[in-house]
C-alpha positions as CSV (number, residue, x, y, z in Angstrom):
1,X,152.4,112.1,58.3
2,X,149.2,110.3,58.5
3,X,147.7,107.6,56.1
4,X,144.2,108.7,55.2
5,X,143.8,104.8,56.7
6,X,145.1,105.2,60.2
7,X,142.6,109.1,59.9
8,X,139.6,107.8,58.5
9,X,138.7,104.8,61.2
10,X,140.1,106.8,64.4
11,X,138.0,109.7,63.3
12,X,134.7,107.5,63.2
13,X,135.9,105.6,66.7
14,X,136.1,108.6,68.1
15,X,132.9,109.8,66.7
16,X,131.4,106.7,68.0
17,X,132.5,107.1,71.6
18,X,131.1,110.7,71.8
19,X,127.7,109.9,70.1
20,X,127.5,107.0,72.7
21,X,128.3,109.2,75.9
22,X,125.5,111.4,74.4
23,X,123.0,108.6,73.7
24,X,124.1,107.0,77.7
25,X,122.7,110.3,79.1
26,X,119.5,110.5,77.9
27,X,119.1,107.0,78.2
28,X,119.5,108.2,82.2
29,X,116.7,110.7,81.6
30,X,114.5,108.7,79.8
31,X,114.8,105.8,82.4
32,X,114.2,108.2,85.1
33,X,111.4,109.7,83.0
34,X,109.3,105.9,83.2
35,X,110.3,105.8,86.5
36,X,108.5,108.8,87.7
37,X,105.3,107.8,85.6
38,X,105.5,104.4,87.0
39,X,105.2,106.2,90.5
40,X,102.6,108.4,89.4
41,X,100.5,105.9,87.8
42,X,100.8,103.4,90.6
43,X,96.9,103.5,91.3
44,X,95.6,103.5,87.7
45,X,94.2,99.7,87.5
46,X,94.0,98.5,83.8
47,X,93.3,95.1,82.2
48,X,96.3,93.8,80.5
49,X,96.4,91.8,77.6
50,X,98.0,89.3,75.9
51,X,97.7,88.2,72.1
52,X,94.4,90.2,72.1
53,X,92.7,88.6,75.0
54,X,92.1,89.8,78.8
55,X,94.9,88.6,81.2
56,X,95.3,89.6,84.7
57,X,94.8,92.9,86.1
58,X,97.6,95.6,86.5
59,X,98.5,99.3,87.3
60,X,99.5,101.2,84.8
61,X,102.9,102.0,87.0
62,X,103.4,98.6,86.6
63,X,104.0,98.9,82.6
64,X,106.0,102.2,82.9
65,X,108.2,100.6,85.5
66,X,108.2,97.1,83.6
C-alpha cells in the first residue's frame, strides 16, 4: 500500500544511482583513454596558445594528460 508519492521519487533515486554507477565507469575508461594518448604523444612538440596568440611550447601528451 504505496502512495504514488513515496513510488514516484524512490523510483527516480534509484534510477539516479544506477545511471551514475554507469556514467563513474566510463568516466574510468575515458580517463584512462587520455592517459594512454598522453603517453603516446609525449614527443609530439606543438605551440600552444592562448587567446589566439603563441605561448610557450608543449607536447601534445601534455594536453591529453592536462
Amino acid at each position: 500500500s504505496q502512495s504514488t508519492n513515496d513510488v514516484y521519487p524512490t523510483a527516480i533515486k534509484l534510477a539516479m544511482i544506477w545511471s551514475v554507477q554507469r556514467l563513474r565507469a566510463e568516466h574510468a575508461q575515458l580517463a584512462a583513454a587520455f592517459e594512454i594518448k598522453g603517453r603516446e604523444f609525449a614527443r609530439v612538440l606543438k605551440i600552444g596558445r592562448t587567446q589566439l596568440q603563441d605561448a610557450v611550447p608543449m607536447t601534445l601528451g601534455q594536453e591529453f594528460s592536462g
